[in-house]
N, C-alpha and C positions, 0 to 999 in steps of 0.2 A: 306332646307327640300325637299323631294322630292313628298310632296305631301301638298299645300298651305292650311292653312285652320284659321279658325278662333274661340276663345272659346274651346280652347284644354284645357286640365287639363296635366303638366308638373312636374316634381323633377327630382333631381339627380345635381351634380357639374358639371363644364364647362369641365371634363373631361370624364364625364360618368352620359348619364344624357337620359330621356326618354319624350316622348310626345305621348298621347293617345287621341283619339276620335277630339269631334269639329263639326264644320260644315265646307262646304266650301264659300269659302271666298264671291259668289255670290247668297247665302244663300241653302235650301235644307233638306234635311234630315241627321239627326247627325251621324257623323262617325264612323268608325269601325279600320280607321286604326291607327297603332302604330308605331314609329319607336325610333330608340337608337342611341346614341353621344358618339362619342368614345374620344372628344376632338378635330380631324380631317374632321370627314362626318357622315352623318346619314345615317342608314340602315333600310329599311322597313322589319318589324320582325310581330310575328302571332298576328290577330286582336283580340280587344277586343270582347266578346261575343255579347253583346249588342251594337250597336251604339245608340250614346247622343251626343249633345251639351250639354257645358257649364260644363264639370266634373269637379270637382278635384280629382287630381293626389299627392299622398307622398308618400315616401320611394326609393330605388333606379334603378339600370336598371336590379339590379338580382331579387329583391321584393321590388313590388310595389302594392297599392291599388290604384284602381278608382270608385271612387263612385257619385252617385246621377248625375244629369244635364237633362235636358227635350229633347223630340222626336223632334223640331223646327217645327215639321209640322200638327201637330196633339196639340200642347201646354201641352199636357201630361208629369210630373214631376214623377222623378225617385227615387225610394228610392232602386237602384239598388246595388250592391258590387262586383268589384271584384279583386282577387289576381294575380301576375304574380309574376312567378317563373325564369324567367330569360329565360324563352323558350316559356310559353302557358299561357292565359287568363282564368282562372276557375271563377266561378260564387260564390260567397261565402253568408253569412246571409245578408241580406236587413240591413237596417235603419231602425229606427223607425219611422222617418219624412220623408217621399216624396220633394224634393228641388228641385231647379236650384239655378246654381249663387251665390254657397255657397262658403264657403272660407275653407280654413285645415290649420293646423298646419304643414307645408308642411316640415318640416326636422322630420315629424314622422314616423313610421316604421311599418310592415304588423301585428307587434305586439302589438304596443302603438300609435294610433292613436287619430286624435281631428275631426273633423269635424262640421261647425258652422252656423249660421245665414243662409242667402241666402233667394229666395223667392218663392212662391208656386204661380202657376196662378189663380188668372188672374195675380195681381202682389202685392201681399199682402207680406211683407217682414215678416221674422220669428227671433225670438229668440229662439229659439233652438241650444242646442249644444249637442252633441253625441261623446263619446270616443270610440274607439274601444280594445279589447284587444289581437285577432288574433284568436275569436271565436265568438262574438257577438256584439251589438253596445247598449249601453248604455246612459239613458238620465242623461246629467249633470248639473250642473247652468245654466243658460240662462246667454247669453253677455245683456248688458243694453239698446243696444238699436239696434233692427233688422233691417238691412240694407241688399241689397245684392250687386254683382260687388266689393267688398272692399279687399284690401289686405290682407293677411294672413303670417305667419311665425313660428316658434317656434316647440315645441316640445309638447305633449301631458299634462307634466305636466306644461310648462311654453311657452306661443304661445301669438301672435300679431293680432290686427283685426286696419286696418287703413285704411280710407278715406269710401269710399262707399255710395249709391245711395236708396231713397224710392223714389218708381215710385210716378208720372210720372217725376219728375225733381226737387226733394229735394237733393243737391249733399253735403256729410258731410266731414268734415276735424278731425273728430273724433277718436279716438285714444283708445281702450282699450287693455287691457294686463291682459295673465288670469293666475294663480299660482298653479295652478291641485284641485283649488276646487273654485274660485270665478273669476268675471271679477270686474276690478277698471278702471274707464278713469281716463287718463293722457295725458301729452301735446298733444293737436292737433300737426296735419300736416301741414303744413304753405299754402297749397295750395286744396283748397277742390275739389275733383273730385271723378270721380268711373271709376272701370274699369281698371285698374293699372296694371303693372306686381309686382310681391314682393318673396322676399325670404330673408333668413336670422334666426335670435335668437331673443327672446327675447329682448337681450341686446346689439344687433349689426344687426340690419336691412336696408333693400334697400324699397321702392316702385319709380317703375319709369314707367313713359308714365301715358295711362288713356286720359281719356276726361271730358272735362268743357259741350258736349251739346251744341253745335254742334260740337264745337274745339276741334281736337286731341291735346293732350300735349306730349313734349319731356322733360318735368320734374322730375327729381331726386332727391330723398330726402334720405340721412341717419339715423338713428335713432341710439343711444350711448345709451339708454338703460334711457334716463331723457329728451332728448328735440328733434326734429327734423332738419336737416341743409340742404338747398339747396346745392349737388355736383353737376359735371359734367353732362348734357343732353346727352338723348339717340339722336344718328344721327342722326333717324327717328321718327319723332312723330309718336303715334298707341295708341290706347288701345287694351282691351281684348288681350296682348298676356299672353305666356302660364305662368305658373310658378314655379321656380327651388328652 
């Protein structure tokens, strides 16, 4: 990257993929910049309007939303929205719920999106979920049990919520899957932590890295859509990176 940071909200494939906002890595106030994966190198492209820690990011490097994540330095949470059109950052309707820390259905689109859980400071975890539909944000079921830092995946009517953290140090291996109108748990994650990176379906998921508190993890887990299976470790252990 050409600009280090940490708590970015990320989508898009290993060929074409984007990363917005954050902090930097020595902590600060939340980002503003943006840049785009052509598969090759990243380019720094125009900033998002708002700088935040901790967004999420779905849809792709031509439309994308980024929403909600807190000021880091003021502790103020965002119930902020906005679209990129493949060139510029516009500001779009808010959320209903002010977050950080939230998870998305991050293979969603500027038109059908999810947006879920996460937590409000001081550090009260939330069940709220909110869809979007490429004009306003709607409140939907609540997942069963609010957490924030948890992995996320899927699509708006069919999306993943796994592992994830209630302050100060409850770290869950918990697993629900939501069907565009309810959340169900199903099998935990074999390894409990928050913090993760994740992307993926429904029915063919990744989360890898995260931290146990103190300890960063290089742990990998796939998801076949019924159980989860330790694969290959990432080189470097990390949490909070971004996700695609």
């Amino acid at each position: 990257l050409n600009n280090g940071r940490r708590n970015a909200g990320g989508a898009g494939t290993t060929t074409a993929a984007i990363i917005a906002g954050g902090m930097p890595p020595s902590g600060g106030a939340g980002e503003v910049d943006c840049e785009t994966y052509n598969g090759s190198t990243w380019t720094e492209v125009n900033n998002l309007t708002a700088g935040r820690n901790t967004p999420v990011t779905f849809g792709t490097t031509t439309a994308a939303i980024t929403a909600t994540g807190n000021s880091n330095t003021t502790n103020a949470t965002y119930d902020l929205a906005e679209v990129w059109n493949g060139t510029c950052w516009s500001a779009v309707n808010t959320l209903n719920q002010t977050r950080s820390y939230a998870s998305t259905a991050n293979q969603g689109t500027t038109t059908a999106g999810l947006v879920f859980s996460g937590l409000t400071f001081p550090v009260s975890p939330l069940t709220s979920n909110e869809s979007y539909d490429g004009t306003s944000w709607s409140a939907e079921n609540s997942v069963l049990t609010g957490r924030g830092m948890s992995g996320g995946g899927g699509i708006s009517t069919a999306a993943f919520m796994a592992a994830g953290v209630q302050p100060p140090s409850t770290n869950f291996a918990l697993m629900e899957t939501w069907n565009g109108t309810s959340w169900t748990e199903v099998n935990n994650v074999n390894t409990a932590r928050y913090a993760p990176g994740s992307s993926g379906t429904v029915t063919t998921g990744l989360i890898f890295g995260g931290t146990t508190d103190p300890t960063q993890i290089a742990l990998t887990e796939k998801w076949d859509g019924t159980s989860w299976t330790e694969v290959g470790d990432l080189a470097t252990a990390r949490e909070r990176p971004a996700k695609g």
